[in-house]
C-alpha positions as CSV (number, residue, x, y, z in Angstrom):
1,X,76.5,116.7,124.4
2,X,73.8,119.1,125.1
3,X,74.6,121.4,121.9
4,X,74.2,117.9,119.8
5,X,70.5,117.6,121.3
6,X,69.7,121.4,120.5
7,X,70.9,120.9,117.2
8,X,68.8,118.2,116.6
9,X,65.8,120.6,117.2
10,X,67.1,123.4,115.2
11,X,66.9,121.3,112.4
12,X,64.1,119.0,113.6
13,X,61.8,120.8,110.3
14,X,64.7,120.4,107.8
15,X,64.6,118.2,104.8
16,X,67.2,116.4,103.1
17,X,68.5,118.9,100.0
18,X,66.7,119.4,97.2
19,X,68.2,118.7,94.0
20,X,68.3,121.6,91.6
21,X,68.8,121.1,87.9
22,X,72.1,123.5,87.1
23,X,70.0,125.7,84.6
24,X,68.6,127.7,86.9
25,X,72.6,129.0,87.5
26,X,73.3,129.5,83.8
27,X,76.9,129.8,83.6
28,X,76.8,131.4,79.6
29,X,73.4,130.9,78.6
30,X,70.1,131.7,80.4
31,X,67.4,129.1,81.6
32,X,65.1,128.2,79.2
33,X,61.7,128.9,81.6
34,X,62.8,131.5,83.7
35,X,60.7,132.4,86.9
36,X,58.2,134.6,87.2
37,X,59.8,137.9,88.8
38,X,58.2,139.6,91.8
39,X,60.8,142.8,91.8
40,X,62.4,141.9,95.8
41,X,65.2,139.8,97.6
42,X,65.9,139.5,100.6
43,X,69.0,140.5,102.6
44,X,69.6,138.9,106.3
45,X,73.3,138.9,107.8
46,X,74.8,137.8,111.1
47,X,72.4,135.2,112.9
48,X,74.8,134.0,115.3
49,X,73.0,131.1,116.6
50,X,74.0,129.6,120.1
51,X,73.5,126.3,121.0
52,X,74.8,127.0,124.8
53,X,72.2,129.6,125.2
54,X,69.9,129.3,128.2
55,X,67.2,132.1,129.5
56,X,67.9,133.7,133.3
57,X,71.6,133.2,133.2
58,X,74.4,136.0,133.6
59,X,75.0,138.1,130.5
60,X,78.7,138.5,131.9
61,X,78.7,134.2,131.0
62,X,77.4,135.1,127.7
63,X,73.7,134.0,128.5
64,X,74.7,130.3,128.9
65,X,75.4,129.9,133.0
66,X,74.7,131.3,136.6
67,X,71.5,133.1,137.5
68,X,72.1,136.4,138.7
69,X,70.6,138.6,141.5
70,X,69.6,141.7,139.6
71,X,67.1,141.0,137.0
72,X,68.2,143.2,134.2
73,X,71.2,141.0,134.1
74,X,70.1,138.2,133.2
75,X,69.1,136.7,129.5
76,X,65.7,136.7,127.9
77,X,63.8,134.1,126.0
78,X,63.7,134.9,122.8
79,X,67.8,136.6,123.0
80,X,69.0,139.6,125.0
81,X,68.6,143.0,123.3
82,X,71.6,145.3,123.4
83,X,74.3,142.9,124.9
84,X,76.9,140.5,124.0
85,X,74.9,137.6,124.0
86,X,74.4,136.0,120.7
87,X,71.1,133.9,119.3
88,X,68.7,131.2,121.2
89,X,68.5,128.9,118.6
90,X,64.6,129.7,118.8
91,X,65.0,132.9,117.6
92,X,67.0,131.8,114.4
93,X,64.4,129.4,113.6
94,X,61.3,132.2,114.4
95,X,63.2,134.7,112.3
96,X,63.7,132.4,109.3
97,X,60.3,131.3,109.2
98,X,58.9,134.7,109.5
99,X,60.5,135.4,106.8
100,X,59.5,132.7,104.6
101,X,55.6,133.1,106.1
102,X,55.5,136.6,105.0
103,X,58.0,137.4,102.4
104,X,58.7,133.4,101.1
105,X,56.5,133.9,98.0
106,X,57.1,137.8,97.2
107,X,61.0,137.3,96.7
108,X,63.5,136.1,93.3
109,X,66.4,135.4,96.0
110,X,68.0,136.1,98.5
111,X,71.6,137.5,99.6
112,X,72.8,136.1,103.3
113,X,75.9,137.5,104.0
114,X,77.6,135.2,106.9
115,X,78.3,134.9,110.5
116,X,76.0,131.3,111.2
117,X,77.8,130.4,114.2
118,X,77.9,131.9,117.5
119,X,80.8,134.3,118.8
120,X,84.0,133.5,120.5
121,X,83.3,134.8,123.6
122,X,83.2,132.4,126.4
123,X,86.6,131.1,127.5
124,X,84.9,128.1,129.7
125,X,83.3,126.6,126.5
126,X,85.0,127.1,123.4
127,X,84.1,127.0,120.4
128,X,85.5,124.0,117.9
129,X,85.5,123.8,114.1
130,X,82.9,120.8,114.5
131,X,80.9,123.0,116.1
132,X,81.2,126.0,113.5
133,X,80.4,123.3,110.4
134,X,77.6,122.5,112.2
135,X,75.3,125.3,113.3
136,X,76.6,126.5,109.5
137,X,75.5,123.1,108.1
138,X,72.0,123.6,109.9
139,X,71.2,127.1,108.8
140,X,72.2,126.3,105.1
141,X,69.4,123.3,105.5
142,X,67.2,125.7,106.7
143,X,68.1,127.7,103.8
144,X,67.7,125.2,101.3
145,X,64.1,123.8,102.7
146,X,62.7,127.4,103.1
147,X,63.9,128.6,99.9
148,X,65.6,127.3,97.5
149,X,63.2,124.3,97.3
150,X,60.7,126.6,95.8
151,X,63.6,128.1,93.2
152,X,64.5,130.8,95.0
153,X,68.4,131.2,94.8
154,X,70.6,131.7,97.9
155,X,73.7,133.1,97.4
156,X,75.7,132.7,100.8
157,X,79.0,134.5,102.2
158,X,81.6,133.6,104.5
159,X,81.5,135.2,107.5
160,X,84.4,135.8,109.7
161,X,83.0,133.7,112.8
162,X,82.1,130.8,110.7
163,X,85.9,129.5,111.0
164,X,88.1,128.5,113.4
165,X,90.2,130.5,114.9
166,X,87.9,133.6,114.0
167,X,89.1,135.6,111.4
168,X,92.0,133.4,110.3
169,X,91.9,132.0,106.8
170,X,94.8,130.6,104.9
171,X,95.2,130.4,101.7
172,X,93.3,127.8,99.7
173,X,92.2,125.2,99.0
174,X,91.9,124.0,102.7
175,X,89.6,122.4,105.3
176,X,88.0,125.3,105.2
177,X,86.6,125.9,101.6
178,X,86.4,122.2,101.4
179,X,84.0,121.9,104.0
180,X,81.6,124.8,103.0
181,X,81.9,123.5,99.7
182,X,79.8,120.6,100.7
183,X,77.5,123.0,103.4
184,X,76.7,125.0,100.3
185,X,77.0,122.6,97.4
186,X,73.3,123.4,96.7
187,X,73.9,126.8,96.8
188,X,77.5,127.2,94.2
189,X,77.1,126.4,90.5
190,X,78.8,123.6,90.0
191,X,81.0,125.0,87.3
192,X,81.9,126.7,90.1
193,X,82.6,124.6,92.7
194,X,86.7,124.3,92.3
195,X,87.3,128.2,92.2
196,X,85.6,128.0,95.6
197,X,87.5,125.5,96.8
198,X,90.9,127.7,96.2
199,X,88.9,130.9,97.5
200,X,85.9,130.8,99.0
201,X,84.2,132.6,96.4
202,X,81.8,132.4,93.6
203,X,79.4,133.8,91.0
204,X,75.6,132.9,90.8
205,X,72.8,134.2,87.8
206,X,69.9,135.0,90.1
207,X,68.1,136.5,87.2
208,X,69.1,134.1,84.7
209,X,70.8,136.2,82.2
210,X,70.2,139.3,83.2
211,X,71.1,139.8,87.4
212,X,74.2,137.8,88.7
213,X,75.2,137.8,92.1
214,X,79.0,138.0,93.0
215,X,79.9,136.4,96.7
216,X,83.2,137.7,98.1
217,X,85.4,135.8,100.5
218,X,86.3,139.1,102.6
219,X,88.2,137.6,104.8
220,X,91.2,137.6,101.9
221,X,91.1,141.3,102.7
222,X,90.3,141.8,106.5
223,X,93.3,143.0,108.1
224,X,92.4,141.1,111.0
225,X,93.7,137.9,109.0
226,X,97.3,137.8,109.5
227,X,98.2,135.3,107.4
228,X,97.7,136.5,104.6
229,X,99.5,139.5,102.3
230,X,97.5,142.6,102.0
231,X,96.9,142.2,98.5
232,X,100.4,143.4,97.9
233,X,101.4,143.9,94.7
234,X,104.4,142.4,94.8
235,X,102.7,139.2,95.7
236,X,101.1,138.3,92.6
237,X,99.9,135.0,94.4
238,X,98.3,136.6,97.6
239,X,94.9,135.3,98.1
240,X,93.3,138.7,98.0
241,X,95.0,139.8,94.8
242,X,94.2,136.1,93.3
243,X,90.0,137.0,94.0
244,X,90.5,140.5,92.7
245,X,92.3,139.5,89.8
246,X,89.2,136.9,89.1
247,X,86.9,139.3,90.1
248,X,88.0,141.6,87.4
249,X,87.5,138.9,84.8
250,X,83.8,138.1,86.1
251,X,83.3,141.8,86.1
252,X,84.3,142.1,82.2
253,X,82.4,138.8,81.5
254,X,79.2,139.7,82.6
255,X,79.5,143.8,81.3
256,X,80.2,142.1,77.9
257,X,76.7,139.9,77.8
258,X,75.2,143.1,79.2
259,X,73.8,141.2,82.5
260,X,74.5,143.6,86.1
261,X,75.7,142.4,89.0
262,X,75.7,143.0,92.8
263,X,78.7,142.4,94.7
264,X,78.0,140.6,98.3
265,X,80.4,139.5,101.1
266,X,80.3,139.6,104.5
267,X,82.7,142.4,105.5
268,X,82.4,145.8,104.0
269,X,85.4,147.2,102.0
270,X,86.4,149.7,104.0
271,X,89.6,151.9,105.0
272,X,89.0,150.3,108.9
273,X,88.3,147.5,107.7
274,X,90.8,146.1,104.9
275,X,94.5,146.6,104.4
276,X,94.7,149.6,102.3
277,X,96.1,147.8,99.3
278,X,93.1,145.6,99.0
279,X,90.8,148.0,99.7
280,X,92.1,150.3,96.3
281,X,91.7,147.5,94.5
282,X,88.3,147.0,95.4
283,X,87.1,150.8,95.3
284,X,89.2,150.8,91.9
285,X,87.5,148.0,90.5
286,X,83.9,149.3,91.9
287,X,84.1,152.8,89.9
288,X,85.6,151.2,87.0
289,X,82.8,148.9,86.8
290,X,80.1,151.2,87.9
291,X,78.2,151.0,84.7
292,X,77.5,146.7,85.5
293,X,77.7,146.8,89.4
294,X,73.9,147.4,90.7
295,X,75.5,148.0,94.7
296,X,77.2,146.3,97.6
297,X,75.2,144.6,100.0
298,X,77.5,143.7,103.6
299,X,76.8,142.4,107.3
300,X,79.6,142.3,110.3
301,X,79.5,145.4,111.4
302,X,75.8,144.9,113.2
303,X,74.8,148.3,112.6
304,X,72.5,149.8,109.8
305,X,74.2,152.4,107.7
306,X,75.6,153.1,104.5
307,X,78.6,155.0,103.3
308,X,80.4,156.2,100.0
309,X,83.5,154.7,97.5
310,X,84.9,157.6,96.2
311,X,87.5,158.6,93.6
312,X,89.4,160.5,96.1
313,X,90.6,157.1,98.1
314,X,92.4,156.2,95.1
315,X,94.7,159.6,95.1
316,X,98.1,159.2,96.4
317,X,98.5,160.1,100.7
318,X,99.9,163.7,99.2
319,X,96.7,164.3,97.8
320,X,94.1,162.7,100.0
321,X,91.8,165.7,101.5
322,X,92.4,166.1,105.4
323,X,88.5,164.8,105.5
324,X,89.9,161.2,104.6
325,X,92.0,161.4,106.7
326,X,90.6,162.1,110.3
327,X,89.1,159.1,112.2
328,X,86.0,159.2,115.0
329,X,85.1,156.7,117.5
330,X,82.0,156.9,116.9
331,X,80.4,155.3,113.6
332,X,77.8,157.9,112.8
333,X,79.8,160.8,113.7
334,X,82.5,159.5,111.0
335,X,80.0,158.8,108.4
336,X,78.3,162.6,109.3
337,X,82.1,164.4,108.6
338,X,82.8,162.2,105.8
339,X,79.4,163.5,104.0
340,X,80.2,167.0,104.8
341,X,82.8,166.6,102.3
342,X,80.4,166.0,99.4
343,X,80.6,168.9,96.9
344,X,77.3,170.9,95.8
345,X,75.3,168.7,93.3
346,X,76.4,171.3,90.7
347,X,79.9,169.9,90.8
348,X,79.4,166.2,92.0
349,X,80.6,164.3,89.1
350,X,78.7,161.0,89.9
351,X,81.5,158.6,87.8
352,X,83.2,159.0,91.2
353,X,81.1,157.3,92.8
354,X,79.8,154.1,94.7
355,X,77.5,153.5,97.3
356,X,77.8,150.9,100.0
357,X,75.0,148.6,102.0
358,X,75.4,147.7,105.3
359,X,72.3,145.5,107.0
360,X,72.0,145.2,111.1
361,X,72.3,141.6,112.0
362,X,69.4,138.8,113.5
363,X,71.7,138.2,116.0
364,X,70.5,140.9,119.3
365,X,74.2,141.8,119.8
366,X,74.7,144.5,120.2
367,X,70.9,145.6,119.0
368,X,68.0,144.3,118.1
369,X,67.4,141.6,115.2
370,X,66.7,142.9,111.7
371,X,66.3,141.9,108.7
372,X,65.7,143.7,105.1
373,X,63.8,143.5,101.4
374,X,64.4,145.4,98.5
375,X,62.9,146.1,95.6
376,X,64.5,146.6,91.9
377,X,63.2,148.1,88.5
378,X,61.2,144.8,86.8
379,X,59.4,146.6,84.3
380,X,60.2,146.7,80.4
381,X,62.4,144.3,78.7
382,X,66.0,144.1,78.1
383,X,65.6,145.5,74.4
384,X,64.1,148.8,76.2
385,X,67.7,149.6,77.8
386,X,70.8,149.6,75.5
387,X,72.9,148.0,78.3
388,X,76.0,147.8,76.0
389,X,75.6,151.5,74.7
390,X,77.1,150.6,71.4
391,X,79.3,153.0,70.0
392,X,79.7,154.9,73.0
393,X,83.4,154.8,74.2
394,X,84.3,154.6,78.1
395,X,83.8,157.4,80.0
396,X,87.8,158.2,81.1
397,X,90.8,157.4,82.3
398,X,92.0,157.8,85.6
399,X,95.8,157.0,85.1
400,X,96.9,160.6,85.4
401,X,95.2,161.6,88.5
402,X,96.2,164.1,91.3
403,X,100.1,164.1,91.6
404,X,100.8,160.5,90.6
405,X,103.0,161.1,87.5
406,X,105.4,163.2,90.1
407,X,105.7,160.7,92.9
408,X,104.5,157.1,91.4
409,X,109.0,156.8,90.8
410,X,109.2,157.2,94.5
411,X,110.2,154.2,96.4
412,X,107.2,154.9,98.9
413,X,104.3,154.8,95.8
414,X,105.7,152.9,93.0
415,X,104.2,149.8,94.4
416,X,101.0,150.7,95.4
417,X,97.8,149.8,93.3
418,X,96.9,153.6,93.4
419,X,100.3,154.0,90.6
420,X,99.3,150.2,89.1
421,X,96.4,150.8,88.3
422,X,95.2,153.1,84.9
423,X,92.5,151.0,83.4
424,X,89.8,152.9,81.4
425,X,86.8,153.1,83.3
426,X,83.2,152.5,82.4
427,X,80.7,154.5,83.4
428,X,77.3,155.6,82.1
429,X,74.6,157.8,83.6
430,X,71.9,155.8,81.8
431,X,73.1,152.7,83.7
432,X,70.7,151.3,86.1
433,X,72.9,152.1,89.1
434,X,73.0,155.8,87.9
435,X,69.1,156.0,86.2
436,X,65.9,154.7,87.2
437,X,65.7,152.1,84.5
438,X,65.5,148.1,84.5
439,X,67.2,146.7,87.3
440,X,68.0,149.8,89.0
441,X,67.0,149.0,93.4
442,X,64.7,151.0,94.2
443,X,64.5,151.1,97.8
444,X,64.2,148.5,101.0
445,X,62.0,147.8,104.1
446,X,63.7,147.1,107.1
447,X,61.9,145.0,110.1
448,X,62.8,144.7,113.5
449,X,62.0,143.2,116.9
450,X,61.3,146.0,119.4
451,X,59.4,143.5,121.9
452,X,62.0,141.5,122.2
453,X,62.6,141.5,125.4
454,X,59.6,141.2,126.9
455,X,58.5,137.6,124.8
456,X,58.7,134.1,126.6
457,X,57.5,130.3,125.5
458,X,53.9,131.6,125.1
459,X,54.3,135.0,123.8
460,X,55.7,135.0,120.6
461,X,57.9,138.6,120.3
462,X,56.9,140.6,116.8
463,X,58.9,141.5,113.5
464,X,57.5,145.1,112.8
465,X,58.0,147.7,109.8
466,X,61.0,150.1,111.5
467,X,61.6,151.9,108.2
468,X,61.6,152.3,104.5
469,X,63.9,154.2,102.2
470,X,60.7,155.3,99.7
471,X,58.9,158.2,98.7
472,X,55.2,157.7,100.4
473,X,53.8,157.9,96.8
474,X,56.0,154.8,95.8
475,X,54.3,152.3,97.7
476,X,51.0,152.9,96.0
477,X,50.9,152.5,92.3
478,X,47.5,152.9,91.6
479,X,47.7,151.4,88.2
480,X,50.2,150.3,85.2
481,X,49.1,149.9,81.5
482,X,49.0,146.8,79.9
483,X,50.2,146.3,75.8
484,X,46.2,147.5,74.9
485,X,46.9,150.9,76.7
486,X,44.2,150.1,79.3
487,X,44.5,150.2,83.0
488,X,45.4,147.1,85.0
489,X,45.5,147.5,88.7
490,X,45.4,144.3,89.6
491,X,49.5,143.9,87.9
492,X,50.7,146.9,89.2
493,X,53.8,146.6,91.4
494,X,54.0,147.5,95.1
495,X,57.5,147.7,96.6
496,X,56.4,146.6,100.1
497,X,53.1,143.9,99.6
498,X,50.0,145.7,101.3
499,X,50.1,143.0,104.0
500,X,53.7,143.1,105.1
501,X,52.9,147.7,105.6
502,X,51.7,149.0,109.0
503,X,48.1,149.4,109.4
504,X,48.5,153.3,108.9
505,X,50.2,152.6,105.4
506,X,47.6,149.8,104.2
507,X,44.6,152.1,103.5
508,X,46.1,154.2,100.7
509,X,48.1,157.2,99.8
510,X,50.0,159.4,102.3
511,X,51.6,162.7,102.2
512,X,54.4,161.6,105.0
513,X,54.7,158.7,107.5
514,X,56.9,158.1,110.3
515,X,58.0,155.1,108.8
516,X,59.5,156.9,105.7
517,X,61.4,159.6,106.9
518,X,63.9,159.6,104.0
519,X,61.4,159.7,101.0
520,X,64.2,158.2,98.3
521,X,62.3,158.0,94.6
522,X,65.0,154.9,94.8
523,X,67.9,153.8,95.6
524,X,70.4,154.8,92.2
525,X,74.0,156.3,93.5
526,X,72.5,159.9,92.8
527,X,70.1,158.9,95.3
528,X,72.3,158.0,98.1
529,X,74.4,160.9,97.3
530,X,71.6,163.3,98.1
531,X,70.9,161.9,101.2
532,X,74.1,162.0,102.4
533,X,74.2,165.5,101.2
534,X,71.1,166.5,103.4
535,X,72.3,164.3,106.6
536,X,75.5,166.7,106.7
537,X,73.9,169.7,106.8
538,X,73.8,171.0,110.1
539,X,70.2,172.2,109.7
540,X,68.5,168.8,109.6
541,X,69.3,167.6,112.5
542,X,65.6,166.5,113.3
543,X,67.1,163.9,109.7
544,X,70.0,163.1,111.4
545,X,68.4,162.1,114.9
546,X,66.7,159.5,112.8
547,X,70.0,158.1,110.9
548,X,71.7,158.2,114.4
549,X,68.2,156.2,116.0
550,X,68.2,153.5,112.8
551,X,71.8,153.1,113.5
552,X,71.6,152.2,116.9
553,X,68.1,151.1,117.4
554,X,67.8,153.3,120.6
């Protein structure tokens, strides 16, 4: 078959997988050599590669048949910018080993958030689960040989196109998990591996002792999966509540060794997006954990943005501000009215509180491909933050919030989560998600292909710099001091490597730049907050243009 010879290619520079000793994914105890740190990770999501993809064919056929008349209707070599086409294989394999030319050996690991198979959209050729397992089984090699071969953790997500029918996932274990159990057996700890083969989801140490990465199988919560519950609470044995209930014990694990933890899937929890029983019990278990959790890093949606948890989704429907309640079609114009409900910074309480990440995709469908690096707080040691705060009690308790003592009898409430759930929760504004302090992100570069188009077998298109979150004096730390107190400018840490910054950002300090219009000092919930703050005000729109621009990459 012709998608069996294309295959062949995209993996023609794959190796067989590299075994990995299980230390370096420390279940209770942390390796005994860990790596040397560089401060970054990467974060790609959605590469949709295509196998049936051809150049010059219709995009009505999605790219893969008939040559039409009109030239702006047909594909392009390297993918099709703003259409529904997904991936040439080509560009999956360009983009991955761009990324590994220029960010390969500045990275600790990396977060890849789902979506390795190409889209449901072409009636004449469906797709089959062979097919899914195996563009999914080719990018995880690519995976393995371009990074974890060097020690470079990959912690992988299920994405709701990598199954078959899309979106559809019973309850485990199935042939499902049991087959990306294998594709990713490199990946998973293998203390691990059985929890993933009832779920689909796992924990990794990507800082050995100190950073873990939690991967969520979101499709347990999509409510486009109707076969499952809705993380109803009368259904202790729901899929979604059996991931929540052993995310909650991760969670508690990792807050008691005082290690942080960033929380990764593939679909972001959201009120559109999850049924609104498990999406309180994410947001509930998000604030409640706010002093361990470092952020939420998603994919699916395509489209760069980021939005807020917030205490008010967990108040009963009698108590939910009409803000919460209204709906937009478009995206930005949603996220815009829902940050004009922010309160003045004087009476933000920040416990209430959580900020989620959501990357733009490889795959040129409906924009252009993207991809994204952050940077985190590596300086000090451990003993410099008291990450347990010993004898300091949790900040409060939630349980009697709004009206719920008055209507949590009612027939209509008494089942919810928002009535279940009372749990103390833990919060703390010296935690690295609230204070610049170890660990704490501090900000990302995002690159994109803006030539795209206009690239064919001889000319390669270009990943450029399209923005950065930081401050311009961020990216230039002259110096840091060393134990002696002198000046060592040859260790000091730069967010974004000299060589992967525009040529008007290499040669030193700036006052502003075009590429960092929203000068975050990093990127702590207060942070976030701010900037949502300022992108609501009616009197920056000139900010706003450029939230609207990132989003849409037009």
């Amino acid at each position: 078959m012709l998608w069996t010879a294309l295959f062949l290619a995209f993996i023609a520079t794959a190796e067989p997988t590299v075994a990995q000793d299980i230390t370096q994914f420390p279940i209770l105890a942390p390796a005994t050599a860990p790596r040397k740190l560089h401060g970054r990770f990467l974060h790609i999501t959605d590469i949709h590669p295509d196998p049936y993809y051809k150049t010059g064919t219709s995009l009505k056929k999605a790219c893969h048949r008939k040559k039409p008349s009109k030239k702006k209707n047909r594909s392009k070599y390297w993918g099709t910018p703003y259409s529904d086409c997904d991936s040439p294989l080509h560009l999956a394999n360009y983009t991955l080993d761009y990324v590994n030319k220029h960010w390969g050996s500045e990275i600790d690991f990396v977060i890849w958030t789902g979506d390795n198979a190409r889209h449901d959209n072409d009636r004449r050729t469906p797709r089959t689960p062979a097919e899914i397992f195996q563009l999914n089984r080719n990018v995880a090699k690519r995976m393995e040989k371009l990074f974890a071969s060097k020690g470079i953790p990959v912690v992988p997500s299920l994405g709701n196109n990598d199954l078959w029918p899309h979106n559809i996932l019973t309850p485990g274990p199935n042939a499902v998990t049991k087959e990306f159990t294998s594709i990713w057996g490199s990946f998973i700890p293998f203390a691990y591996h059985q929890i993933f083969q009832r779920g689909a989801y796992y924990s990794t140490e990507v800082v050995p002792g100190a950073i873990a990465a939690i991967s969520l199988n979101t499709l347990y919560f999509y409510d486009s999966n109707k076969v499952v519950s809705g993380c109803d609470s009368r259904e202790p044995n729901d899929p979604g509540n059996l991931q929540f209930d052993w995310l909650e014990v991760q969670l508690k694990i990792y807050r008691s060794r005082g290690m942080k933890v960033w929380l990764t899937g593939h679909i972001p929890p959201s009120h559109g997006n999850y049924f609104p029983e498990c999406y309180v019990r994410y947001a509930e278990l998000s604030l409640r954990f706010q002093d361990t959790i470092l952020g939420h890093l998603y994919g699916h949606m395509n489209a760069d943005h980021f939005y807020l948890i917030e205490d008010v989704d967990l108040l009963l429907d009698v108590d939910q501000p009409d803000g919460k309640l209204r709906g937009e079609d478009d995206l930005c114009d949603a996220l815009l009215n829902d940050f004009a409900d922010i309160p003045k910074r004087s009476k933000t309480d920040m416990d209430g509180f959580g900020v989620v990440n959501v990357s733009p995709s490889v795959v040129p469908n409906p924009y252009l491909p993207s991809f994204r690096v952050y940077s985190y707080n590596i300086s000090g040691t451990p003993g410099d933050v008291d990450i347990l705060r010993k004898g300091r009690k949790p900040s409060h308790n939630r349980g009697d919030h709004g009206s719920k003592e008055k209507y949590c009898a009612e027939k209509e409430y008494k089942h919810s989560w928002k009535c279940i759930l009372n749990n103390t929760w833990h919060t703390d504004s010296d935690s690295p998600s609230r204070t610049n302090t170890l660990w704490s992100p501090l900000g990302y570069a995002q690159y994109y292909i803006p030539d795209l188009g206009e690239g064919n077998k001889t000319h390669y298109p270009h990943f450029k710099l399209e923005y950065a979150t930081y401050a311009p004096a961020a990216l230039y730390p002259l110096t840091v001091n060393d134990e002696e107190g002198m000046k060592d400018k040859d260790n000091a840490f730069y967010p974004i490597p000299l060589k992967n910054l525009p040529k008007s950002l290499r040669k030193g300090p700036v006052s502003k730049s075009k590429y960092l219009p929203y000068g975050m000092e990093d990127l702590t919930i207060g942070s976030w907050v701010d900037l949502a703050r300022k992108l609501s005000k009616d009197g920056n729109q000139k900010l706003r243009k450029k939230f609207r621009k990132y989003m849409y990459q037009a």
